[in-house]
PDB file of the backbone (N, CA, C, O) and the ligand in Angstrom, with CONECT records:
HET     CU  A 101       1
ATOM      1  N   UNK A   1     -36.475-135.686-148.811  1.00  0.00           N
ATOM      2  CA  UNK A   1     -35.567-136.600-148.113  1.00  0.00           C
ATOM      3  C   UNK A   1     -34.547-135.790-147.313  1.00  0.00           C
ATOM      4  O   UNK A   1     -33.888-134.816-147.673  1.00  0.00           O
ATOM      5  N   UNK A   2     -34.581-136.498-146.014  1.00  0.00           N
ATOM      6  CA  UNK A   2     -33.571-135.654-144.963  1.00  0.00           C
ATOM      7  C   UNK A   2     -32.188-136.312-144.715  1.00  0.00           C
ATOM      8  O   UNK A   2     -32.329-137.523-144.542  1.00  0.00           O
ATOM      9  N   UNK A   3     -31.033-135.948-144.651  1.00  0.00           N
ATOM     10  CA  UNK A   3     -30.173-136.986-144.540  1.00  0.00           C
ATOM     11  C   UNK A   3     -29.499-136.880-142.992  1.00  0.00           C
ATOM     12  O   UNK A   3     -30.100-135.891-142.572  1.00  0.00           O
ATOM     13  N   UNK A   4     -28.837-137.202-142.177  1.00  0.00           N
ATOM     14  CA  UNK A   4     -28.267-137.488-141.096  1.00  0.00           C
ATOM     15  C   UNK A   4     -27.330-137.630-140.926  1.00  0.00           C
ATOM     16  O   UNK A   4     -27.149-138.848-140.944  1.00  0.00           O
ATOM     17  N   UNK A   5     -26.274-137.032-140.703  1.00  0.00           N
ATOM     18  CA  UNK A   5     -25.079-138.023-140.288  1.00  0.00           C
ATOM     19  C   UNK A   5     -24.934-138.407-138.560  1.00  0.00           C
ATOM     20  O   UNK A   5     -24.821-137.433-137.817  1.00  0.00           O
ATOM     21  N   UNK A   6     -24.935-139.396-138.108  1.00  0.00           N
ATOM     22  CA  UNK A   6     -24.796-139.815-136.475  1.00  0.00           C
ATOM     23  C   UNK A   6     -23.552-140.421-136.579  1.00  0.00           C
ATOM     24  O   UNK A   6     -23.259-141.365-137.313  1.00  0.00           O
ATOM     25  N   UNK A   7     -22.921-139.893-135.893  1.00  0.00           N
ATOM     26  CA  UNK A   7     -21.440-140.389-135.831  1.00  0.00           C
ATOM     27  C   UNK A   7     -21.669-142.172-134.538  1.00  0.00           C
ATOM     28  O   UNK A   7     -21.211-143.308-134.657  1.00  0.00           O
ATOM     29  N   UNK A   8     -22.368-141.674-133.706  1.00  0.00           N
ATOM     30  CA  UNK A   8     -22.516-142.455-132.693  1.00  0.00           C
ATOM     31  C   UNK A   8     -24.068-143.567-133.185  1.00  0.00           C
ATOM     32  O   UNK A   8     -24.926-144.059-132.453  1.00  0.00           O
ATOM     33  N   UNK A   9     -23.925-143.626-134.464  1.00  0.00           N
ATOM     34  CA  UNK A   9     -24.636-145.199-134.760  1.00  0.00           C
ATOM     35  C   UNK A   9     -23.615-146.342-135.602  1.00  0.00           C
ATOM     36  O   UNK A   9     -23.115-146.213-136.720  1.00  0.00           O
ATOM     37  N   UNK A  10     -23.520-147.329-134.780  1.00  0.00           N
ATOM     38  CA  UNK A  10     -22.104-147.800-134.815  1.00  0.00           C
ATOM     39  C   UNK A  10     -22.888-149.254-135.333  1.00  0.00           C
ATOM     40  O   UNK A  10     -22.329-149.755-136.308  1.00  0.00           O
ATOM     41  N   UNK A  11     -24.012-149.953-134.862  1.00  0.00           N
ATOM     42  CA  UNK A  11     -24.498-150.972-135.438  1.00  0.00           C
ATOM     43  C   UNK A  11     -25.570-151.471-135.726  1.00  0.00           C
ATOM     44  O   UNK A  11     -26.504-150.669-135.689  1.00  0.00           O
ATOM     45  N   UNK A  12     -25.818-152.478-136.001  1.00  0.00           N
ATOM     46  CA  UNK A  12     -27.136-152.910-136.723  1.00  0.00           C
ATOM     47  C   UNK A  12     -28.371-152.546-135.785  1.00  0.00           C
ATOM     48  O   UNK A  12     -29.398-152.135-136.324  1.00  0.00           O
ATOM     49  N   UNK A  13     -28.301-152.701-134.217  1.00  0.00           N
ATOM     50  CA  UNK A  13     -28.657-152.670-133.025  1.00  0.00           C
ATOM     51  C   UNK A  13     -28.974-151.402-133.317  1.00  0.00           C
ATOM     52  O   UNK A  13     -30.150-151.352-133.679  1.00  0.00           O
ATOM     53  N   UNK A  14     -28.152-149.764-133.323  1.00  0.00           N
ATOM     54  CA  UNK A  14     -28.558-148.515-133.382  1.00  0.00           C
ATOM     55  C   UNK A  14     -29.971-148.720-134.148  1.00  0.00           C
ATOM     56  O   UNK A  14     -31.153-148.533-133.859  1.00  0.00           O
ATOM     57  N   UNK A  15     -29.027-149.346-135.619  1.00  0.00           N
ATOM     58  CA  UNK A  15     -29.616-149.124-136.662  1.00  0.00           C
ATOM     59  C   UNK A  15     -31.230-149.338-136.648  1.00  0.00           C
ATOM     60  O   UNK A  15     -31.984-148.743-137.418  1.00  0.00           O
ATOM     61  N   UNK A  16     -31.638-150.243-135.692  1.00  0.00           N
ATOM     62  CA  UNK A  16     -33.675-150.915-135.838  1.00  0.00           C
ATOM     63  C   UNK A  16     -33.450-149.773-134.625  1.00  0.00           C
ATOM     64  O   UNK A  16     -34.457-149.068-134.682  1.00  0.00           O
ATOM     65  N   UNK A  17     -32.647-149.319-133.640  1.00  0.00           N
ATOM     66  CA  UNK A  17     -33.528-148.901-132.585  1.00  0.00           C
ATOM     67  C   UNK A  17     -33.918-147.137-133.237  1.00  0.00           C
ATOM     68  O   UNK A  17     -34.908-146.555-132.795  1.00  0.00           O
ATOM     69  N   UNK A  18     -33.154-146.575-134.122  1.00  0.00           N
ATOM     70  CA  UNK A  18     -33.373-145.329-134.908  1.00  0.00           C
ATOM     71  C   UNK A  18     -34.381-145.235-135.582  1.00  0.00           C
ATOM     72  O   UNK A  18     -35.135-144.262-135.562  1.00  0.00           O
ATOM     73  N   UNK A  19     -34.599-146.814-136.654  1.00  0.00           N
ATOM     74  CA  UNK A  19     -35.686-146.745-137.383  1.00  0.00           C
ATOM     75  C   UNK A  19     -37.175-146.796-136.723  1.00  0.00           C
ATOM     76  O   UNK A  19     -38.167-146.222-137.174  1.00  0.00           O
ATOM     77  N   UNK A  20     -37.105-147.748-135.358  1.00  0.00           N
ATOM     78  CA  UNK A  20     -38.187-148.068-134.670  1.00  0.00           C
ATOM     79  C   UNK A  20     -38.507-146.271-134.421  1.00  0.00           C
ATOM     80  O   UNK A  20     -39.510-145.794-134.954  1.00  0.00           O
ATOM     81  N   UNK A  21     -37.927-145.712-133.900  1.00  0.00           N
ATOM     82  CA  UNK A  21     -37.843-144.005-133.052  1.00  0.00           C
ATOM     83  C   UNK A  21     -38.648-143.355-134.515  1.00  0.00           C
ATOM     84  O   UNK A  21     -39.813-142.958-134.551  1.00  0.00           O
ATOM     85  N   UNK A  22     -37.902-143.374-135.397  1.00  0.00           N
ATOM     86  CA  UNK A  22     -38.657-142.529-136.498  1.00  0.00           C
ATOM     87  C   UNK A  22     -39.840-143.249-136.343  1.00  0.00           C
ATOM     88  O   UNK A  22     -40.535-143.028-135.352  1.00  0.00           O
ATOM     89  N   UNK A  23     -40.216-144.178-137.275  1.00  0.00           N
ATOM     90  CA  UNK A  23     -41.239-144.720-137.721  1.00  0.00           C
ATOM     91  C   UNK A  23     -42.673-144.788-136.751  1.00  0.00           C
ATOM     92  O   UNK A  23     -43.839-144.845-137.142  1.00  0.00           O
ATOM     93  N   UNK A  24     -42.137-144.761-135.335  1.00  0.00           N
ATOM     94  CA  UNK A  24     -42.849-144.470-134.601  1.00  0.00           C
ATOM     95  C   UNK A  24     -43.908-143.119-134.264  1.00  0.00           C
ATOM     96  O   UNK A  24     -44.983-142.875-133.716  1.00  0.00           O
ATOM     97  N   UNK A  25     -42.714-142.397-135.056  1.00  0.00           N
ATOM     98  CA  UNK A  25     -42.851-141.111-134.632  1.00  0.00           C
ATOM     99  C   UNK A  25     -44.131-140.401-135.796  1.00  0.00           C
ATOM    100  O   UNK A  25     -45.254-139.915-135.665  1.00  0.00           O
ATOM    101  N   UNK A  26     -43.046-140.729-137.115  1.00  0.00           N
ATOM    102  CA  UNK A  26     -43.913-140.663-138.426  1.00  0.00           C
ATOM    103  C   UNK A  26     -44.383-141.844-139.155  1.00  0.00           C
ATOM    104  O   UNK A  26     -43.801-142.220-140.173  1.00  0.00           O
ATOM    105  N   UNK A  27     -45.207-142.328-138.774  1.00  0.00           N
ATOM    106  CA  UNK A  27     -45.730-143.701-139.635  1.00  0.00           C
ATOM    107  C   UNK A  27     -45.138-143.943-140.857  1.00  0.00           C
ATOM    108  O   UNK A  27     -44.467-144.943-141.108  1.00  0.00           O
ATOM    109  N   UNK A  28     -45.477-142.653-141.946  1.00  0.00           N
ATOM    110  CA  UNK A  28     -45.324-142.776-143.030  1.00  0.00           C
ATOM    111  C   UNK A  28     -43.948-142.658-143.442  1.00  0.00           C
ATOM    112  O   UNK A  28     -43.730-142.888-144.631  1.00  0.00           O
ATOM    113  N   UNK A  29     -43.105-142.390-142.803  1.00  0.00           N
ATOM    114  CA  UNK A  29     -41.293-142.430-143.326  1.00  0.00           C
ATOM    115  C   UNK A  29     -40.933-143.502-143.491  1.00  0.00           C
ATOM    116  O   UNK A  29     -41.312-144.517-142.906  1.00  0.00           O
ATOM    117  N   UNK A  30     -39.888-143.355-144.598  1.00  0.00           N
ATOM    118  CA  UNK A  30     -39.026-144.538-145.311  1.00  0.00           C
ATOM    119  C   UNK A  30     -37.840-144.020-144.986  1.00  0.00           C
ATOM    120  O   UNK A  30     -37.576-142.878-145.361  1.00  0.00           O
ATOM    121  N   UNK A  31     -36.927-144.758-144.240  1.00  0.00           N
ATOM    122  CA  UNK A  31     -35.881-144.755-143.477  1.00  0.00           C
ATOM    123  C   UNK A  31     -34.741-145.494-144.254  1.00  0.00           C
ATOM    124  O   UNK A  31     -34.796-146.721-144.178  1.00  0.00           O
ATOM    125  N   UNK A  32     -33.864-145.038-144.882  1.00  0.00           N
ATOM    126  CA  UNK A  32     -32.489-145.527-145.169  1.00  0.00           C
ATOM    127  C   UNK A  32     -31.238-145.325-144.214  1.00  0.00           C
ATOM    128  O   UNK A  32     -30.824-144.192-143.970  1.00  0.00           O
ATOM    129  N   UNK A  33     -30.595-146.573-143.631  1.00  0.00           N
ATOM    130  CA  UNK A  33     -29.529-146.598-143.477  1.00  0.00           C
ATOM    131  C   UNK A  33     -28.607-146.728-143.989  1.00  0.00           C
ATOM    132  O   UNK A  33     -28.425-147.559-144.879  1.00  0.00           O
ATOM    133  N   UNK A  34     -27.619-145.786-143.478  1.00  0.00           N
ATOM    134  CA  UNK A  34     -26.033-146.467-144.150  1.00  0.00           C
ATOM    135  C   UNK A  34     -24.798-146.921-143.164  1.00  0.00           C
ATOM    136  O   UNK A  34     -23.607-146.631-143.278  1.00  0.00           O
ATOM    137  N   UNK A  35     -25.284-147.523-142.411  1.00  0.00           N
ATOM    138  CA  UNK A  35     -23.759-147.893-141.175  1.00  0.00           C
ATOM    139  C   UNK A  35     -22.499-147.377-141.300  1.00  0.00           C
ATOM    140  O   UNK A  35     -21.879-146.837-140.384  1.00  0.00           O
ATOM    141  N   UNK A  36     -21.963-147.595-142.851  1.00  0.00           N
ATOM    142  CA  UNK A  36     -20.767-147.752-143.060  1.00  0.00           C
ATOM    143  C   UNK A  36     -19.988-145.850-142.932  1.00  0.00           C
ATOM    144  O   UNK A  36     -18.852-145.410-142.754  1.00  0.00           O
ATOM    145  N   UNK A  37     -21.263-145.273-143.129  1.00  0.00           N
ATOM    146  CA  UNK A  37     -20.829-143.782-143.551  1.00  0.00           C
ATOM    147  C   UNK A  37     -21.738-143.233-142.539  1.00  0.00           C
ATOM    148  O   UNK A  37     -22.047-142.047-142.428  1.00  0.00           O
ATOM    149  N   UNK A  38     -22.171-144.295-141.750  1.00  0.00           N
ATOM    150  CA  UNK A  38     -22.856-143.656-140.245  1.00  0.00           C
ATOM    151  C   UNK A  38     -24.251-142.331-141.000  1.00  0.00           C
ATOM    152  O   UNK A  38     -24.528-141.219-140.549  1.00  0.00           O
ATOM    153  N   UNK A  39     -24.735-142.908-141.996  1.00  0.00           N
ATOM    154  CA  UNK A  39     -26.054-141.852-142.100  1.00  0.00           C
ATOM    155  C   UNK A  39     -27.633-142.836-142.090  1.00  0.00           C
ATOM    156  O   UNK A  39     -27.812-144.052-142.164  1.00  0.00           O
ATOM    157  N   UNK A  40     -28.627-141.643-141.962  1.00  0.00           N
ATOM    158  CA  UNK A  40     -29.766-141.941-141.935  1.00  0.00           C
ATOM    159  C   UNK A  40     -30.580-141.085-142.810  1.00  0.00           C
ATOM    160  O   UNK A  40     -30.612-139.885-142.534  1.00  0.00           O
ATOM    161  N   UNK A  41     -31.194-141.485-143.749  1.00  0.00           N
ATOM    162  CA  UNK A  41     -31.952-140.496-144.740  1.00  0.00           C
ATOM    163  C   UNK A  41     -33.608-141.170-144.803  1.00  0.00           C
ATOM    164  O   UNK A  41     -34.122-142.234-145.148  1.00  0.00           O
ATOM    165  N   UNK A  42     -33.948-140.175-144.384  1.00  0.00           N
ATOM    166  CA  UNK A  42     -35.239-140.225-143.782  1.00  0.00           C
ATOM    167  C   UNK A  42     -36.416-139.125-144.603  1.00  0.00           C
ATOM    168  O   UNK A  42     -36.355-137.899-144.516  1.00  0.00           O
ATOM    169  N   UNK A  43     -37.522-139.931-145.437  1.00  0.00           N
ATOM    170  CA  UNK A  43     -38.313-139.307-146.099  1.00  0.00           C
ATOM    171  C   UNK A  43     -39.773-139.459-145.255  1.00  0.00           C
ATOM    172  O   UNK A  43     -40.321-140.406-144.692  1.00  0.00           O
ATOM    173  N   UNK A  44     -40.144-137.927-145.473  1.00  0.00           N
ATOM    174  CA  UNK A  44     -41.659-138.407-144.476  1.00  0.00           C
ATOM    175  C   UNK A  44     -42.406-136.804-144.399  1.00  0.00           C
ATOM    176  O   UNK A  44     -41.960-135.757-143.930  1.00  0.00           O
ATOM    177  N   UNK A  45     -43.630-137.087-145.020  1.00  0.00           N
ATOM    178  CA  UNK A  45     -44.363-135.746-145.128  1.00  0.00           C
ATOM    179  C   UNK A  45     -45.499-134.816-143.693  1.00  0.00           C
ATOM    180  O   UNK A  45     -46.283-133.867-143.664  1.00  0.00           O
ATOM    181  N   UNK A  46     -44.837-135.989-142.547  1.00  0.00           N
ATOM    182  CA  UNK A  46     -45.505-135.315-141.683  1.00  0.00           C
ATOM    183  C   UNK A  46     -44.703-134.745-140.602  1.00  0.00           C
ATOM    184  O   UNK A  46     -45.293-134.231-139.651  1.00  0.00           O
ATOM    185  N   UNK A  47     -43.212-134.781-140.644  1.00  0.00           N
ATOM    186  CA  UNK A  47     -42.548-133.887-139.561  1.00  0.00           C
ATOM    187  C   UNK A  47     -41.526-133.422-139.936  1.00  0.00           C
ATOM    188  O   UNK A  47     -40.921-134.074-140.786  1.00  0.00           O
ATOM    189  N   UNK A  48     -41.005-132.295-139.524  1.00  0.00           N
ATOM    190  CA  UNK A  48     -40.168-131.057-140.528  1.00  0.00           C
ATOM    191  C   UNK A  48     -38.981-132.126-139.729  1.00  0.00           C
ATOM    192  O   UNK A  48     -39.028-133.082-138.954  1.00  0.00           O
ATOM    193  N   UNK A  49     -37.979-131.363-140.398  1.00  0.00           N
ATOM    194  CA  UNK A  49     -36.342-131.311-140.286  1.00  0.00           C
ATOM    195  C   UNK A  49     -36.140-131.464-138.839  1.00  0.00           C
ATOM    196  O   UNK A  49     -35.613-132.384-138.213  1.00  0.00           O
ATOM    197  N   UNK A  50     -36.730-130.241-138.400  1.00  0.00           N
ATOM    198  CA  UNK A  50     -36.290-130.012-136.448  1.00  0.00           C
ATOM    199  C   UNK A  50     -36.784-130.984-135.757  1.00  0.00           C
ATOM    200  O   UNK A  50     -36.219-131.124-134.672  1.00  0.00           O
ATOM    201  N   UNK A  51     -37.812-131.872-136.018  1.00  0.00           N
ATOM    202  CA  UNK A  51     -38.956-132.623-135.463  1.00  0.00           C
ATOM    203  C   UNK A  51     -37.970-134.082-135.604  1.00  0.00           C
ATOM    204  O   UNK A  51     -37.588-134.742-134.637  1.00  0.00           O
ATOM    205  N   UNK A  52     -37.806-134.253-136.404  1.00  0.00           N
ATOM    206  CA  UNK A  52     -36.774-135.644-136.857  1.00  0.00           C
ATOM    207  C   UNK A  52     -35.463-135.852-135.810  1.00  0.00           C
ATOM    208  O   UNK A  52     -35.050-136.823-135.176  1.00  0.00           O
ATOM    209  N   UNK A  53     -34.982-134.346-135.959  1.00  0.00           N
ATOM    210  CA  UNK A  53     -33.618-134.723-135.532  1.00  0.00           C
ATOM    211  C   UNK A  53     -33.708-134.677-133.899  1.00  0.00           C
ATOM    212  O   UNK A  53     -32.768-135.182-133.286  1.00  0.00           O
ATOM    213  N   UNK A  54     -34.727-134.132-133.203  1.00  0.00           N
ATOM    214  CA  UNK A  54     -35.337-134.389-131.536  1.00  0.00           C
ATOM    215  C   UNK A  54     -35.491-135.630-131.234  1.00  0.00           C
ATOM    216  O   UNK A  54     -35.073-136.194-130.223  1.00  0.00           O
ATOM    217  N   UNK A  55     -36.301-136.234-132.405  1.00  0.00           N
ATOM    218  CA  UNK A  55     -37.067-137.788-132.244  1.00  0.00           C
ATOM    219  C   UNK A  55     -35.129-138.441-132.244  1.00  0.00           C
ATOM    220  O   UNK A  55     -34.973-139.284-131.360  1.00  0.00           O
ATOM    221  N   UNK A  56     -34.331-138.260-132.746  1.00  0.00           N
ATOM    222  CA  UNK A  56     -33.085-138.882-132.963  1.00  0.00           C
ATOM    223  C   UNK A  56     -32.546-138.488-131.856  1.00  0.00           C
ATOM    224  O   UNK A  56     -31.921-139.392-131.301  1.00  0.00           O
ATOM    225  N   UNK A  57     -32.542-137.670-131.412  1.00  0.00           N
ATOM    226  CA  UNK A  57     -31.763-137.403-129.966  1.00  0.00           C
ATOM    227  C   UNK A  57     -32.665-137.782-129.144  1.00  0.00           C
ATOM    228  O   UNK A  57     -32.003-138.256-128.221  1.00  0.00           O
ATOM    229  N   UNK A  58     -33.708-137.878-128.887  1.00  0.00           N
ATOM    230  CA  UNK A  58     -34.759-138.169-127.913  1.00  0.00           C
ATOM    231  C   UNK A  58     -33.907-139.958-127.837  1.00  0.00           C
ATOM    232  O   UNK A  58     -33.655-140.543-126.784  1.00  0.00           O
ATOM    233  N   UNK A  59     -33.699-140.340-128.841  1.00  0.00           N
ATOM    234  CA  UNK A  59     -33.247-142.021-129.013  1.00  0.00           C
ATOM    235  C   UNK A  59     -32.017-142.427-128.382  1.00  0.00           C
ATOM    236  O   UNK A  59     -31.645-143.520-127.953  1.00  0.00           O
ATOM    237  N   UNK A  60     -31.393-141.127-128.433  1.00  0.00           N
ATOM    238  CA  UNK A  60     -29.752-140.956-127.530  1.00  0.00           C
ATOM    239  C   UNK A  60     -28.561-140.888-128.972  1.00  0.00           C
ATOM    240  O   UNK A  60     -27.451-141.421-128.961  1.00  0.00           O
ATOM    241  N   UNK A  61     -29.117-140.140-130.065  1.00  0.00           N
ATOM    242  CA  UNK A  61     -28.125-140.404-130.436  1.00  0.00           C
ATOM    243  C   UNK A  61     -28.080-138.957-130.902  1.00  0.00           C
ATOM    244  O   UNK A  61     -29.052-138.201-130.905  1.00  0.00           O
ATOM    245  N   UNK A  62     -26.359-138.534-131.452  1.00  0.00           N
ATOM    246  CA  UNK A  62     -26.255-137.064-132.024  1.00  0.00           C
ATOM    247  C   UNK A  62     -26.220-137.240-133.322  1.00  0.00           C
ATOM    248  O   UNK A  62     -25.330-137.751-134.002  1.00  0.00           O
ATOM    249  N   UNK A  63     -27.939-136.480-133.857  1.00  0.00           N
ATOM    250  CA  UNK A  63     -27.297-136.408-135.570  1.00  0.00           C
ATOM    251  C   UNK A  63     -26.966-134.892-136.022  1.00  0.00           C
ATOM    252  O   UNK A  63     -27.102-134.019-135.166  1.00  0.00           O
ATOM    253  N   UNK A  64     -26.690-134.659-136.858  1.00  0.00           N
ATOM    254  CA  UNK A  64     -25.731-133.997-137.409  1.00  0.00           C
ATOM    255  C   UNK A  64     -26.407-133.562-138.746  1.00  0.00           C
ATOM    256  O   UNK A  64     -25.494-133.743-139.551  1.00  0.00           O
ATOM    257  N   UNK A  65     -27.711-132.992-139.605  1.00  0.00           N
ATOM    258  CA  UNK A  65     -27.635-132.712-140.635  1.00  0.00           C
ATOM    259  C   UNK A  65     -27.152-132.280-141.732  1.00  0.00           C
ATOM    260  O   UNK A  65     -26.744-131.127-141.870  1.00  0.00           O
ATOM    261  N   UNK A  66     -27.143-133.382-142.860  1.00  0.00           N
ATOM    262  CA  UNK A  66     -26.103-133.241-143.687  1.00  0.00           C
ATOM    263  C   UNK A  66     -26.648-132.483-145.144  1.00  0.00           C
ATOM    264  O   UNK A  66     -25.982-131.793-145.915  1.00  0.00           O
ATOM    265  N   UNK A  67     -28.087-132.862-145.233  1.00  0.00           N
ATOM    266  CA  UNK A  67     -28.190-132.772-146.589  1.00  0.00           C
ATOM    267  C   UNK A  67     -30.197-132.233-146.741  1.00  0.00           C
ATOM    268  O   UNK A  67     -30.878-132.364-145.724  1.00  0.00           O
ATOM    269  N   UNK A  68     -30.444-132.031-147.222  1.00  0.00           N
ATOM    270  CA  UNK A  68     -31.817-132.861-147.826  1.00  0.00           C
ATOM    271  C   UNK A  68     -32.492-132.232-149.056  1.00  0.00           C
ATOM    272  O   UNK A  68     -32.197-131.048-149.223  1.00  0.00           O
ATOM    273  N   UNK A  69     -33.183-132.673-149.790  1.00  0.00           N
ATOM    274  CA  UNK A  69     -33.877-132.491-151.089  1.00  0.00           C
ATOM    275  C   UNK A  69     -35.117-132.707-151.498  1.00  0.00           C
ATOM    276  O   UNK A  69     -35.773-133.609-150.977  1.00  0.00           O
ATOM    277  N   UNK A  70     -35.557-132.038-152.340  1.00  0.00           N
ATOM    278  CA  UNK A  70     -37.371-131.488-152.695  1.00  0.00           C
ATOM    279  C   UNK A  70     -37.956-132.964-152.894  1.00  0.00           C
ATOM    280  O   UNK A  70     -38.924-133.115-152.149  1.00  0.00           O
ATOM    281  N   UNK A  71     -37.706-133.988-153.584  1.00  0.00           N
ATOM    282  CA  UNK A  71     -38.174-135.178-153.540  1.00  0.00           C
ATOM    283  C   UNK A  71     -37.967-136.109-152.763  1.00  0.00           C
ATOM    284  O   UNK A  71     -36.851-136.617-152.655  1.00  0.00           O
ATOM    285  N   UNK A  72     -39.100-136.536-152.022  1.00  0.00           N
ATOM    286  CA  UNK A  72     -39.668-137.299-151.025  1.00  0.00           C
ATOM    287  C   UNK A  72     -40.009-138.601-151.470  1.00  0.00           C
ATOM    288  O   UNK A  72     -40.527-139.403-150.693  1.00  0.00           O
TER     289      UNK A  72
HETATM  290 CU    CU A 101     -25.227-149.875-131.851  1.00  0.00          CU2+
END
């Protein structure tokens, strides 16, 4: 699991157009939002770290990696 922080996802609106961008990207990711603390934690065994956070800027937004951990 990868976590995100995007300062510049502000609403629900970001929120499907981020998940649509991943999910698109990696079929198989499970996408958590958190609006309130502006993150995105994103699990998915077919595109690294660097690959995620392109697909997120490719979307227009700046994320910011915060975190991530061995279980997926
Ligand atoms: Cu928005």
């Amino acid at each position: 699991m990868i976590t995100f922080h995007i300062q510049d996802m502000t609403c629900g609106h970001c929120a499907s157009t981020i998940t649509k961008a991943v999910k698109e990207a990696a079929p198989d990711a499970t996408v958590a939002i958190d609006l309130k603390q502006h993150q995105v934690s994103i699990a998915t065994k077919t595109m690294t770290t660097t690959e995620l956070q392109e697909v997120l800027v490719e979307a227009g937004y700046t994320p910011i990696q915060v975190g991530i951990s061995a279980e997926s």
